[in-house]
C-alpha positions, -999 to +999 in steps of 0.1 A: +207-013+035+174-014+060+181-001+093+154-028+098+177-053+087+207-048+106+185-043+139+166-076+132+198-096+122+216-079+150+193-091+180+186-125+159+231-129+166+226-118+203+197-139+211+213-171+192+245-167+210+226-164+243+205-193+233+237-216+221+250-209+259+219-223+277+217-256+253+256-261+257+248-266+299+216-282+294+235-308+267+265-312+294+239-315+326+211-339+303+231-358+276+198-356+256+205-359+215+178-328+211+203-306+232+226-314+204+203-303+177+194-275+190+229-260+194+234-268+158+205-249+150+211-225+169+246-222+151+232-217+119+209-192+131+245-175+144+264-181+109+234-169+092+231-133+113+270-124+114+272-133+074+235-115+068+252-080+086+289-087+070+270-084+037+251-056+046+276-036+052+294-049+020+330-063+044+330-092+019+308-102-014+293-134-015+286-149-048+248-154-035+224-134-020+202-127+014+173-144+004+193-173-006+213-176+024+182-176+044+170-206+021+201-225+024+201-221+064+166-232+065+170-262+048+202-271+071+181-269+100+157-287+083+185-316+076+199-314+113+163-321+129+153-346+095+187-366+107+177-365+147+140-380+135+158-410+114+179-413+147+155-427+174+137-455+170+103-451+167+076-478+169+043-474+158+015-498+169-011-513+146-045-517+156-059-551+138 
C-alpha cells in the first residue's frame, strides 16, 4: 500500500465532495443540463476514491483491480458527457 496512494485518493474524495456541493447550487440556481453532468462526474470521481482507499486497506475484496476501476470510471464519465453531446441539438452550417 503507497502512502502516495491513500493521500492522492484521500484529497481526490475531499475535493469531489467539495466540488459535488458547489454544482448541486449552481444546478438548483441555473437549471443548466452541464450542472447535471458534472455532478455525475463528479460522483464517479467520489465512488471511485472511497472504493480506491476501501481496497487499500483491504475492508472488502473486489473481484477487479485499481487500474481497472480507474478504467471503468473513466469510461463512465466518458458515457455521461458522450450522452449530454447526443442531447443538444447542434447545427452545423455548410458553406456552398
Amino acid at each position: 500500500m503507497s502512502n502516495f496512494t491513500i493521500y492522492a485518493s484521500s484529497l481526490s474524495m475531499v475535493v469531489s465532495a467539495f466540488l459535488l456541493v458547489i454544482a448541486s447550487r449552481a444546478l438548483i440556481r441555473v437549471h443548466s443540463r452541464i450542472f447535471g453532468a458534472l455532478i455525475a462526474v463528479f460522483v464517479v470521481i467520489l465512488v471511485e476514491s472511497v472504493l480506491a482507499l476501501v481496497s487499500l486497506f483491504d475492508l472488502v475484496s473486489f473481484p477487479f483491480s485499481l487500474d481497472e476501476m480507474l478504467v471503468f470510471g473513466n469510461i463512465i464519465v466518458l458515457i455521461v458527457f458522450y450522452a449530454g453531446v447526443l442531447g443538444r441539438n447542434y447545427t452545423f452550417a455548410h458553406s456552398g
